[in-house]
N, C-alpha and C positions, 0 to 999 in steps of 0.2 A: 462800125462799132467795134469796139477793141477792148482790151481788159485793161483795168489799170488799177493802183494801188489807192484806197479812200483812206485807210488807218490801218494804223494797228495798236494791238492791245498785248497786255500781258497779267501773267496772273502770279504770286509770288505764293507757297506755302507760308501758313501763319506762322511756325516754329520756327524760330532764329537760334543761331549757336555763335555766340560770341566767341571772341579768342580766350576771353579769360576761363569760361566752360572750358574750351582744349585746353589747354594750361595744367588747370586743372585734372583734369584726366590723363593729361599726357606730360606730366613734368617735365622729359626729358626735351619736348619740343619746344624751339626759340621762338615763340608766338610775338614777340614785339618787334625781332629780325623780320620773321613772317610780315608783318603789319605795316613794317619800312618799306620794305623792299617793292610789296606787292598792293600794298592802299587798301589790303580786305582786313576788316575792323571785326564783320560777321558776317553769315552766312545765312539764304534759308534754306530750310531742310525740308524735305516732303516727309510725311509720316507715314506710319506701316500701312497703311492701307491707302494710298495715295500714290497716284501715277500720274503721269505728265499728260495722260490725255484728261485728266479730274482736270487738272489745272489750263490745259489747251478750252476743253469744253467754256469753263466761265469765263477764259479771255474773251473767246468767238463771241458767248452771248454779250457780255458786255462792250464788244465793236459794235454788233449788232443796234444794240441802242444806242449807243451813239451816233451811231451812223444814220439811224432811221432807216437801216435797209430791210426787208425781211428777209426771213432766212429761208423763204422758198425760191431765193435769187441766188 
């Protein structure tokens, strides 16, 4: 018996910040150069009270069901 990989999952914060938001806040930034160069349109943002394990957590449970595994495994 050996480990192997069944899925994976991921979980994005709800808040997104577009480039036109930076633009905006940041005039002096080339946000359409930004958007050529690099293919990012927007971003999501974690909010003040959110950490990457809030976001890890809901991914697991939701592998979790997907997967049909329990998570006493």
């Amino acid at each position: 018996m050996g480990a192997h990989i069944v899925g994976i999952a991921y979980h994005l914060p709800q808040n997104v910040v577009t480039n036109e938001e930076l633009q905006r806040e940041n005039p002096d930034w080339d946000m359409v150069g930004l958007a050529r160069k690099l293919g990012v349109e927007a971003r999501h943002v974690a909010g003040p009270t959110e950490c990457a394990s809030d976001l890890a957590l809901v991914a697991a449970r939701d592998l979790l069901a997907e997967t049909a595994i329990p998570p006493e495994d």
